[in-house]
N, C-alpha and C positions, 0 to 999 in steps of 0.2 A: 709203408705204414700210413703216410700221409694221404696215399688213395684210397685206403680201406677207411680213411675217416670219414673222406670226402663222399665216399658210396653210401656209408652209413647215414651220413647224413641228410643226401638225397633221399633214401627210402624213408630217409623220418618225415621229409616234408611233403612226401607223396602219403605218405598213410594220410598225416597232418590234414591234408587237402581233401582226401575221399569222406574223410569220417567228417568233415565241414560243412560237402558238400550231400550226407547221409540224412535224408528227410523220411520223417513220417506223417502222419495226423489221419483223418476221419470226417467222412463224409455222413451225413445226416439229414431226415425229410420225413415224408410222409407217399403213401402212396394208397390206391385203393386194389382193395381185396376184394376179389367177386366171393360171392356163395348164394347158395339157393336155397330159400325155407328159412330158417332164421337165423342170426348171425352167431348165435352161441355154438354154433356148430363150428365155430374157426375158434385157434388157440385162444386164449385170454393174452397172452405174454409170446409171441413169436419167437422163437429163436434165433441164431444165426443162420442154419439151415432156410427159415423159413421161405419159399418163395412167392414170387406174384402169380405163378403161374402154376397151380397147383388142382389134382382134379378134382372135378367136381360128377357125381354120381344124379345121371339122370336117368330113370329108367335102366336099359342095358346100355347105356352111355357113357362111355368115359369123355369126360367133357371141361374144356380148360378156356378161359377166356381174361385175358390181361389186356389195359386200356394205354397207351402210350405217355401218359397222364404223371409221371411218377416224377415226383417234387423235391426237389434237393433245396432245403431250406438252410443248413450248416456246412461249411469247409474250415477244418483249421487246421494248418500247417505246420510242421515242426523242424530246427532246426536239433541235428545232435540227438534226434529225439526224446527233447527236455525243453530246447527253446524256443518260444511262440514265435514265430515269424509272418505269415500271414493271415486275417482269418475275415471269409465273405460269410457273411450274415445274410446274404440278398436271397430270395425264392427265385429259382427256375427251375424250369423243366428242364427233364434231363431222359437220353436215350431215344432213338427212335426221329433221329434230327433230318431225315427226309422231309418234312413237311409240318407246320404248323398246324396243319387240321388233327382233329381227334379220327383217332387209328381203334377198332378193338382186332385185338388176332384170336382167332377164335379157334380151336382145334380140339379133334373129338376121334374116337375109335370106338367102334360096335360091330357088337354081334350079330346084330339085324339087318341083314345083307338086304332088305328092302326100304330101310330107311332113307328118306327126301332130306338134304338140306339144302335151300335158296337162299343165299345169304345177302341178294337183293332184296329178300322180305323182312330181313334184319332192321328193327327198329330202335332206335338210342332215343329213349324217352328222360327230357328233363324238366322237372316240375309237372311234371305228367304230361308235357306236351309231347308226341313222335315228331322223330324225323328219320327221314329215308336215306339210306347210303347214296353216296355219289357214284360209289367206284366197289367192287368187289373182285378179290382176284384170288386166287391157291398157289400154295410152294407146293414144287411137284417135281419129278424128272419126266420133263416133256420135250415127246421127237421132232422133228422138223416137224411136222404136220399136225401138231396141237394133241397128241394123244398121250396120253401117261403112261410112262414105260419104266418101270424102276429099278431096270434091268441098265438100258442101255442110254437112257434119256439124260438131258442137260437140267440142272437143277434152277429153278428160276419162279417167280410170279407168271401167271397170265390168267388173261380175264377170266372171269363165270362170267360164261352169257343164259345159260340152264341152271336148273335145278338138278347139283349131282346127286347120284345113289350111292352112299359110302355099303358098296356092296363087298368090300375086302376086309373083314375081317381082324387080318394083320398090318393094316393099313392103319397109319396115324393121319387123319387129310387134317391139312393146318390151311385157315383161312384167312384176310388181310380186308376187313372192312372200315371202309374211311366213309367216313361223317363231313358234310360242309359246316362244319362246328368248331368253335375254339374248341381249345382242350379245357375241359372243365377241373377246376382244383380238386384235387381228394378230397380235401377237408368238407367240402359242399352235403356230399354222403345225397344228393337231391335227384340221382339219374338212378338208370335202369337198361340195359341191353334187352328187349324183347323178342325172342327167339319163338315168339307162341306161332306165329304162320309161318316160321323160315324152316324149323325142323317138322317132318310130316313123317309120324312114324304112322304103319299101317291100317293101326285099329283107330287112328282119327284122332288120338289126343295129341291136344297142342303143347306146343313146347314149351320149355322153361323161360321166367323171365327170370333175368340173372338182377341181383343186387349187388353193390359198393359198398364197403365201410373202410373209414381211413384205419391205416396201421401205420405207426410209425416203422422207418427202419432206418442203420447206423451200419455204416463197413468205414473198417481200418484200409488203409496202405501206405505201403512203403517204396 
């Protein structure tokens, strides 16, 4: 009897211990939302679902463009999920910890199997001044020999040194444009992605310039 006590008791001090060590709380910030044309065109109130990376309709263009820029300005931690235990008030940036320079990933799918896009002609305009990328490169399945194979190729970055043809259709091509730039806060709303000479669709109209407007956003975990 006395080691049935002793077990019981154990498990009491083990539950005891898990549900002590059982945290929750919620992270909170601000980040920016591209869209094109004017900004009532994005929800008023975001939801949960809502993402940073969401399309945007240019032309026959599926067209998606998030900045590395995303601002965690709340942590607060919970013990028991009742009692406060930690909580950073400090702004940082958060996601995409490769590099301090501002990043935009830019990705896009069409119809128009003779559409150009340069994404060395990609300009990030702030306060209306441009600047030119450093570095442009595509997530791809690529073979030994630099070619895009979606079949049998290794998934990875490598340079654009051309202006590709997103001539596939059923192709999502995702692009990785870095700026010699700090990251610019969302709250600023002062920049601009200029896409007008990097995408060249046929009949010669220039491409979109993308706009930023901050949204807040807020995720739980446990």
């Amino acid at each position: 009897m006395l080691n049935v006590f002793q077990s019981l008791r154990c498990c009491a001090v083990v539950l005891l211990c898990l549900n002590l060590t059982a945290c929750a709380g919620f992270r909170a910030g601000v980040e920016s939302i591209a869209y094109i044309g004017s900004a009532d065109q994005l929800p008023p109130k975001p939801g949960p679902g809502f993402q940073s990376r969401h399309n945007l309709d240019w032309n026959d263009v599926q067209l998606s463009v998030e900045l590395n820029n995303k601002l965690q300005t709340r942590d607060h931690t919970v013990m028991l999920f009742v009692v406060p235990t930690t909580i950073d008030p400090f702004d940082k940036f958060i996601g995409a910890r490769d590099t301090n320079k501002l990043v935009a990933y830019v990705e896009m799918k069409s119809m128009n199997s003779k559409l150009l896009f340069d994404p060395a002609q990609a300009r990030f305009l702030i306060n209306g001044q441009p600047h030119a990328p450093v570095k442009a490169s595509e997530y791809a399945r690529w073979t030994d020999d630099g070619q895009v194979n979606n079949v049998t190729g290794k998934w990875g970055y490598r340079d654009v040194p051309a202006a590709r043809v997103l001539q596939d259709p059923l192709h999502n091509y995702s692009f990785r444009i870095e700026f010699d730039l700090e990251r610019p806060s969302p709250r600023e709303e002062n920049f601009q992605l200029d896409l007008s000479k990097a995408l060249q669709s046929p009949n010669g109209e220039p491409g979109p310039v993308v706009k930023f407007k901050a949204v807040p956003w807020k995720q739980g975990y446990t």
